[in-house]
C-alpha positions in Angstrom: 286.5 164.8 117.3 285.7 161.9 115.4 287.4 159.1 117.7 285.6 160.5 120.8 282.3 160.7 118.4 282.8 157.2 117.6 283.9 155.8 120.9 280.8 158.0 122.7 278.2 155.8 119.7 280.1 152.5 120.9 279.6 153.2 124.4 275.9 154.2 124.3 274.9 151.8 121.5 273.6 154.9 119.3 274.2 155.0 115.7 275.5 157.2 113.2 271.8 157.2 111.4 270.8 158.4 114.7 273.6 160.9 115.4 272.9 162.8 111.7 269.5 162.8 112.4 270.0 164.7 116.0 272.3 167.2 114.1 269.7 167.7 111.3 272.5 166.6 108.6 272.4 163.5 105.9 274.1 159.9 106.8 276.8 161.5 103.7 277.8 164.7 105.6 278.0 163.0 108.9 280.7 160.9 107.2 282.3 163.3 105.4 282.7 165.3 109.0 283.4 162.4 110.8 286.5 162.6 107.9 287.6 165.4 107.2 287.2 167.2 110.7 285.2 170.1 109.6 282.4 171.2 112.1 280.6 174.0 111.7 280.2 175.4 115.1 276.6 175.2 115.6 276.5 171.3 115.3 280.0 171.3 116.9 278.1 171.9 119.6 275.5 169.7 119.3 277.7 167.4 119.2 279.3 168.3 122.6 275.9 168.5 124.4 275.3 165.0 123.2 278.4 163.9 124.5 278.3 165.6 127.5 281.4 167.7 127.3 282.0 171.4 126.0 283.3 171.8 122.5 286.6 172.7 124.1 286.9 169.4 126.2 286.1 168.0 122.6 289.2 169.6 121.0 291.5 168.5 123.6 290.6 165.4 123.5 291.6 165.7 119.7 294.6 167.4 120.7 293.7 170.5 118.8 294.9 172.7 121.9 
């Protein structure tokens, strides 16, 4: 998830500051997910509604399927 996180922040100009804040985690944890890969579902989903895909498009993407 994190390359399409990252490539979805370059493309709209959004930050990271501002991505942790939407997902109601720290600057730290957003890192450390952005890392180590794991989501809880909840802001897995988040995530997914941000970028405008389903959690499952986010994993293929990955190539977690």
């Amino acid at each position: 998830m994190a390359d399409v996180i990252t490539a979805w922040l370059d493309k709209t100009g959004r930050s990271k500051t501002w991505l942790a804040d939407e997902l109601g985690i720290s600057r730290p944890t957003l890192y450390a997910r952005l890392e180590d890969g794991k989501w809880d579902l909840e802001n897995a989903y988040k995530v997914a509604k941000l970028v405008g895909c389903t959690i499952e498009d986010l994993c293929r993407k990955e190539g977690l399927e």
